[in-house]
TORPA-4810 file (N, C-alpha, C, O; in nm, 3 decimals):
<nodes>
NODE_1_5.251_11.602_8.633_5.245_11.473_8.699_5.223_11.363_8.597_5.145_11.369_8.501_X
NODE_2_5.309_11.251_8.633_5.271_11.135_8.536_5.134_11.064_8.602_5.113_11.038_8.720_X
NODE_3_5.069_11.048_8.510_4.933_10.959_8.535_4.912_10.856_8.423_4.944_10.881_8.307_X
NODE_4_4.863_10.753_8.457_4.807_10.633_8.373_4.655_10.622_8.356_4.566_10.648_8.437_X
NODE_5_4.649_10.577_8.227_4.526_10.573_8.247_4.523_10.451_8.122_4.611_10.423_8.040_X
NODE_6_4.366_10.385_8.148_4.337_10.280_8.069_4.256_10.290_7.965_4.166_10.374_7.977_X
NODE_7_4.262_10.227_7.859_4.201_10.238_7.702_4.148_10.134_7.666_4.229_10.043_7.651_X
NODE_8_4.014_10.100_7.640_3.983_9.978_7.563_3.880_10.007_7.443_3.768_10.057_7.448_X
NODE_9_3.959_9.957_7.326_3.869_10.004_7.227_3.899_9.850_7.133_3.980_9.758_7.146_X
NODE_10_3.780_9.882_7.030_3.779_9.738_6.944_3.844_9.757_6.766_3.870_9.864_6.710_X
NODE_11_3.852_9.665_6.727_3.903_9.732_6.579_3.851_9.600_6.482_3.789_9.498_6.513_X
NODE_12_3.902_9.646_6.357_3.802_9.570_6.259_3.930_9.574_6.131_3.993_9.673_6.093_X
NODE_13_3.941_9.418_6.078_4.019_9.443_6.007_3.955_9.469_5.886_3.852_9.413_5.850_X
NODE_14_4.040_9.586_5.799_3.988_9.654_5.680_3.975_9.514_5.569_4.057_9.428_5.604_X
NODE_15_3.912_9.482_5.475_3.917_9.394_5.331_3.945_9.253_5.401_3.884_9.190_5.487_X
NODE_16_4.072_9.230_5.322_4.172_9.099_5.347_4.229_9.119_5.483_4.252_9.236_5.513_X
NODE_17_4.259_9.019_5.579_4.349_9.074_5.716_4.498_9.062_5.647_4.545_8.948_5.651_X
NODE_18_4.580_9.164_5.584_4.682_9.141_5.515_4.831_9.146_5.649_4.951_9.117_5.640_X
NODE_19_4.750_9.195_5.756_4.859_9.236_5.846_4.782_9.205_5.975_4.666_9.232_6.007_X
NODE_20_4.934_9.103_6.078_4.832_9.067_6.214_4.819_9.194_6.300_4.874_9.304_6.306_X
NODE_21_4.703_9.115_6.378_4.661_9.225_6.464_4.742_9.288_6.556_4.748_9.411_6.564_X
NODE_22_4.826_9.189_6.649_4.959_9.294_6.706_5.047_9.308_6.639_5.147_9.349_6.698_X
NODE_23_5.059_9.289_6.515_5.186_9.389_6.445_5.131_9.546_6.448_5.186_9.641_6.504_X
NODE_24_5.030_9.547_6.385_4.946_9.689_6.401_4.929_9.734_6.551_4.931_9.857_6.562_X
NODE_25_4.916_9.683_6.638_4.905_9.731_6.777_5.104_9.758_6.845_5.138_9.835_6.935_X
NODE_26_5.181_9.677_6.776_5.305_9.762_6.775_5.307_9.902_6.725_5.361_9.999_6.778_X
NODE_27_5.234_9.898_6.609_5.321_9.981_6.499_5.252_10.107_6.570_5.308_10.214_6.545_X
NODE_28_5.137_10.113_6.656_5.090_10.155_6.725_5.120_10.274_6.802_5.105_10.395_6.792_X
NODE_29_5.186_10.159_6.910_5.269_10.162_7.028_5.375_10.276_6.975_5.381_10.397_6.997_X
NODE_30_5.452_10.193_6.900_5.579_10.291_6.848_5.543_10.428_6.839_5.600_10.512_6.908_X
NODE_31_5.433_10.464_6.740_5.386_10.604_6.751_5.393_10.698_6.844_5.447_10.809_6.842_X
NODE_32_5.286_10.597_6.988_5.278_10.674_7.088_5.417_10.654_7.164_5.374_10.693_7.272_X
NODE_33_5.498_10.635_7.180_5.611_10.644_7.196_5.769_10.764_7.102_5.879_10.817_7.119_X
NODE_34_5.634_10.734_6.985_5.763_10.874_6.955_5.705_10.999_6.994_5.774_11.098_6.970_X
NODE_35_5.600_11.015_7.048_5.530_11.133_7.076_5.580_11.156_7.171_5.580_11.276_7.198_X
NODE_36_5.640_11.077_7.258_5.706_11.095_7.447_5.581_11.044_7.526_5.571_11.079_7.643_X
NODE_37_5.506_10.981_7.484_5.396_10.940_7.641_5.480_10.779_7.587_5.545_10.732_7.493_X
NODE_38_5.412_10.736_7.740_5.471_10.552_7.763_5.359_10.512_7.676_5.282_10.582_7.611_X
NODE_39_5.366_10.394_7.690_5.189_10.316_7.600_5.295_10.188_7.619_5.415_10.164_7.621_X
NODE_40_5.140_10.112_7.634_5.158_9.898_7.664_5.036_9.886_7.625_4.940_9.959_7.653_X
NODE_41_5.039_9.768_7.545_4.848_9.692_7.540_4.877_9.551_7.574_4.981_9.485_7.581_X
NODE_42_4.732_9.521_7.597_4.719_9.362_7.614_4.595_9.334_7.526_4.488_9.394_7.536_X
NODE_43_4.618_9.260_7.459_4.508_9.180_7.365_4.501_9.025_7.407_4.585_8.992_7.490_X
NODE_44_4.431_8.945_7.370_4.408_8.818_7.407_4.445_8.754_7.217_4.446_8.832_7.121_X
NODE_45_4.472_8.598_7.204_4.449_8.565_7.056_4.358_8.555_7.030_4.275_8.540_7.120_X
NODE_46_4.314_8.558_6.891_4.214_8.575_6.804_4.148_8.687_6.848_4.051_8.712_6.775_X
NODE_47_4.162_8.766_6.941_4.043_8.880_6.941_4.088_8.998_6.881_4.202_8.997_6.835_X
NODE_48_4.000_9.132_6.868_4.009_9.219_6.775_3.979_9.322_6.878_3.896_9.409_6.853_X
NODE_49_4.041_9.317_6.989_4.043_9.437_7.111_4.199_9.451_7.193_4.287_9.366_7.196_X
NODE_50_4.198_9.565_7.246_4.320_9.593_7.293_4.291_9.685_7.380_4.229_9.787_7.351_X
NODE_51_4.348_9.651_7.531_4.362_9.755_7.642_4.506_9.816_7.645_4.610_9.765_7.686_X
NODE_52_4.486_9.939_7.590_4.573_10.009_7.625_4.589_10.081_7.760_4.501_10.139_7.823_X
NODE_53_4.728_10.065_7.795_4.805_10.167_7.938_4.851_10.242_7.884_4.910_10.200_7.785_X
NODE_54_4.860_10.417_7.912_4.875_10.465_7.875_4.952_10.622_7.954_4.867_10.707_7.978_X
NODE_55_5.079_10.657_7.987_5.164_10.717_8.059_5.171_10.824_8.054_5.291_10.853_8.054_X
NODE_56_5.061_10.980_8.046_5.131_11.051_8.058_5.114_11.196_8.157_5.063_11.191_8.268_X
NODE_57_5.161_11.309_8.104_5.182_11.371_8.204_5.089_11.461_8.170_5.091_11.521_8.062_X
NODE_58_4.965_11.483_8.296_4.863_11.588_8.324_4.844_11.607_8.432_4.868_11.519_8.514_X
NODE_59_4.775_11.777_8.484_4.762_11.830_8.598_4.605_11.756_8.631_4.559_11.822_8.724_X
NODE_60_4.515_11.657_8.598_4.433_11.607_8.686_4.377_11.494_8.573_4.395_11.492_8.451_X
NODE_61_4.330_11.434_8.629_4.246_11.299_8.627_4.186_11.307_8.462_4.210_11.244_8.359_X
NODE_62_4.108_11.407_8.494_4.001_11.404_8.326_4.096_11.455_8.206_4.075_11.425_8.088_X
NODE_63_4.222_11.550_8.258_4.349_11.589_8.179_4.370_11.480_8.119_4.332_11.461_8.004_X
NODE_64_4.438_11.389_8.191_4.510_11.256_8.121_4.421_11.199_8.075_4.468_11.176_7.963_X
NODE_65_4.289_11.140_8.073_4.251_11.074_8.020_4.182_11.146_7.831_4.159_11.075_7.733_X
NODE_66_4.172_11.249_7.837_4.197_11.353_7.721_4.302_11.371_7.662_4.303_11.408_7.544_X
NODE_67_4.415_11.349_7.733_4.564_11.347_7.690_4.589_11.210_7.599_4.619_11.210_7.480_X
NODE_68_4.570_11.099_7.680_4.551_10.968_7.634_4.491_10.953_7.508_4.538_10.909_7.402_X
NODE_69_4.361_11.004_7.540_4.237_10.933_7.443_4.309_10.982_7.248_4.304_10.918_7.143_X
NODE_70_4.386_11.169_7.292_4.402_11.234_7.176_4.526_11.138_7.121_4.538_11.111_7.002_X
NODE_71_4.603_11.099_7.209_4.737_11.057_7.203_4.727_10.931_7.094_4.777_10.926_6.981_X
NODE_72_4.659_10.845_7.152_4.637_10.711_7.110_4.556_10.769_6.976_4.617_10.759_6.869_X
NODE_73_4.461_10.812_6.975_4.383_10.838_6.830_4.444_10.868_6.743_4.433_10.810_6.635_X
NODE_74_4.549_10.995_6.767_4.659_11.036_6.658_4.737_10.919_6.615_4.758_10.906_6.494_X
NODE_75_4.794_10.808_6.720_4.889_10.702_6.686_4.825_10.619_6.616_4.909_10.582_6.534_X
NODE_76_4.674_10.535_6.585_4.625_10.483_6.552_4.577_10.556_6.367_4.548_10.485_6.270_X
NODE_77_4.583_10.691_6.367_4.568_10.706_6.219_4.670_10.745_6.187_4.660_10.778_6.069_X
NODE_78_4.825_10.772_6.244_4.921_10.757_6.160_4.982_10.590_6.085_5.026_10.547_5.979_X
NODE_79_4.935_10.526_6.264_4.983_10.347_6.178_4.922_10.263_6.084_4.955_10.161_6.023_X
NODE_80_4.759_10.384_6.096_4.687_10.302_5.992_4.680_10.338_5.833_4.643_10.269_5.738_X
NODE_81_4.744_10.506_5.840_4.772_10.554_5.753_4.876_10.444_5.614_4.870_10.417_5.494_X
NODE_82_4.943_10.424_5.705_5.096_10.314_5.659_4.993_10.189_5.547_5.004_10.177_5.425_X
NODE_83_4.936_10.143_5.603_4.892_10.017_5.498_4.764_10.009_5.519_4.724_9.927_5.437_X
NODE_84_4.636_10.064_5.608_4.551_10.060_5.578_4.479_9.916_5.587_4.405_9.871_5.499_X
NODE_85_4.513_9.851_5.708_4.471_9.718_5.750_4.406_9.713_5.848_4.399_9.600_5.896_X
NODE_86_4.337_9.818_5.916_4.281_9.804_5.982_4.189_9.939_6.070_4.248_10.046_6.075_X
NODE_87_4.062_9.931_6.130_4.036_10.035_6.125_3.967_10.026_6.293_3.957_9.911_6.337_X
NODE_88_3.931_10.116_6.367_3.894_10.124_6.464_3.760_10.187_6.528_3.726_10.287_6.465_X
NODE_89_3.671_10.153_6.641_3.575_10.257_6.644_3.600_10.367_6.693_3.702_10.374_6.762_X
NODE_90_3.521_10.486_6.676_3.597_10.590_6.766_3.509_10.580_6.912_3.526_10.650_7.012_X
NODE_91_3.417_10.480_6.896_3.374_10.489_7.087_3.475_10.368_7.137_3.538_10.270_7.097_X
NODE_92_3.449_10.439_7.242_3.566_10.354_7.359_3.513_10.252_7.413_3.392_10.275_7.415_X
NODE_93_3.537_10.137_7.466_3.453_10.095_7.554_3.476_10.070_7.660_3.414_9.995_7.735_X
NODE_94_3.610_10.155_7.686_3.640_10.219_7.824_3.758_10.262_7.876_3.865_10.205_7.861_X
NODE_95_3.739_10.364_7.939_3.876_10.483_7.955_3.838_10.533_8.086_3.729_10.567_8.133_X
NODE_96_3.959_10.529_8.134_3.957_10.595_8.282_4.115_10.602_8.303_4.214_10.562_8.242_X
NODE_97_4.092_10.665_8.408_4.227_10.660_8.475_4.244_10.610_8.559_4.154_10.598_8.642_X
NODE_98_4.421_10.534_8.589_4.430_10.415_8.715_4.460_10.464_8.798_4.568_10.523_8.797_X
NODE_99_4.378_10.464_8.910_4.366_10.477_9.058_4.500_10.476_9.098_4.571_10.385_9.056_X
NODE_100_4.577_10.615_9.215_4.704_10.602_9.283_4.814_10.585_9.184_4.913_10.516_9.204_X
NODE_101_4.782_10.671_9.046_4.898_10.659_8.933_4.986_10.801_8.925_5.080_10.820_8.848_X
NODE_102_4.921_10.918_9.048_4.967_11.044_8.991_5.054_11.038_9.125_5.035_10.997_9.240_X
NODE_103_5.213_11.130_9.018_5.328_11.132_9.054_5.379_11.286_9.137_5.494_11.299_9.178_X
</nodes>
């Protein structure tokens, strides 16, 4: 079943900010997208947070949001791998799954 679920975590730019903050939250995205799950964020300007949506397919609730959480973590140290502009916490400051999302 496809399920969604939501991500909000904060990040910190590494040294110099040599690279903006949603270019890195693309380069992101792309990741989790070549993996096969969906992924969207919303950030606000100037801030250094991002809610991720996050698409994919698990047999229950706490599945996807484990599915998610691994999904996004892997995408976030391959894009950060790339140039190293930026770094993230690993606590969340909030993950769940969206209500009436399973298919």
């Amino acid at each position: 079943m496809l399920r969604v679920v939501q991500i909000e975590q904060r990040y910190t730019p590494l040294g110099e900010e040599d690279e903006k903050f949603e270019d890195f939250l693309d380069r992101v995205q792309e990741e989790i997208r070549r993996f096969g799950d969906q992924a969207h964020y919303l950030t606000e300007p100037g801030e250094t947070y991002a809610l991720w949506v996050v698409g994919v397919q698990a047999l229950d609730g706490l599945d996807a949001v484990i599915h998610a959480a691994k999904t996004l973590r892997t995408a976030l140290m391959s894009a950060r791998m790339e140039r190293y502009s930026w770094t993230f916490t690993t606590d969340l400051t909030k993950a769940r799954e969206v209500e009436g999302t399973s298919a």
